[in-house]
C-alpha positions as CSV (number, residue, x, y, z in Angstrom):
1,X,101.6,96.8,132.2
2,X,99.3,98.1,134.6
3,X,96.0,97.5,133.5
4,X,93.9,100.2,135.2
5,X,96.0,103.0,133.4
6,X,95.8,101.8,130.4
7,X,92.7,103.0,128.2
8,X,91.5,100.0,127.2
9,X,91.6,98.4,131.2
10,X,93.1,95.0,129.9
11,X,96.0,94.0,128.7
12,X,97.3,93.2,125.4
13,X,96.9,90.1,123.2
14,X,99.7,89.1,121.6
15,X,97.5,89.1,118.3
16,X,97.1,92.8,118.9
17,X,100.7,93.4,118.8
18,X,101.5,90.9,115.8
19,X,98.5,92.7,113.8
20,X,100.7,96.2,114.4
21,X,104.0,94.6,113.3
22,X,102.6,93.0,110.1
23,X,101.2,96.0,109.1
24,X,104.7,97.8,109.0
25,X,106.3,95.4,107.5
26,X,103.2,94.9,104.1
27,X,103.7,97.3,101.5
28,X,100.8,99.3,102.8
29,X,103.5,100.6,105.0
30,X,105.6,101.9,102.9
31,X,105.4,105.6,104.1
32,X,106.1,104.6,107.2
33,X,109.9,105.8,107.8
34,X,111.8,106.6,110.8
35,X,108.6,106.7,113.1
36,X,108.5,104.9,116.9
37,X,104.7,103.2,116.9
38,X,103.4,102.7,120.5
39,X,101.5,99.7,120.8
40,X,100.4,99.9,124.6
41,X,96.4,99.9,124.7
42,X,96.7,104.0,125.7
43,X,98.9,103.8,128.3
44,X,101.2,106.6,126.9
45,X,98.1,108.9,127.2
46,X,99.1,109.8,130.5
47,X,102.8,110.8,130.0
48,X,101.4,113.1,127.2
49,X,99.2,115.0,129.6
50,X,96.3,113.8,128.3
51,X,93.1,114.0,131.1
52,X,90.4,111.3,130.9
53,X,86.8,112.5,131.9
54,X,84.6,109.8,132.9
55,X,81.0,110.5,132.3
């Protein structure tokens, strides 16, 4: 991943990730149907269109 598009400017620990994939797999998940989760720090912002003003 290239860290200067991403919108946290570092790259992912694998902790991160593992936090994401425990979660859908505990019962607190259990809504959670037929749904793609991106775990990638924001990096997807940019393919959505989404502008980032820096103050």
């Amino acid at each position: 991943m290239n860290c200067a598009r991403s919108g946290t400017r570092r790259t992912a620990r694998s902790q991160e990730v593992a936090d994401v994939v425990t979660f859908l797999l505990s019962e607190r998940a259990g809504w959670v149907t037929g749904s793609h989760v991106t775990v990638d720090g924001g990096q997807a912002r940019e393919h959505l269109g989404v502008v980032t003003v820096k103050s």
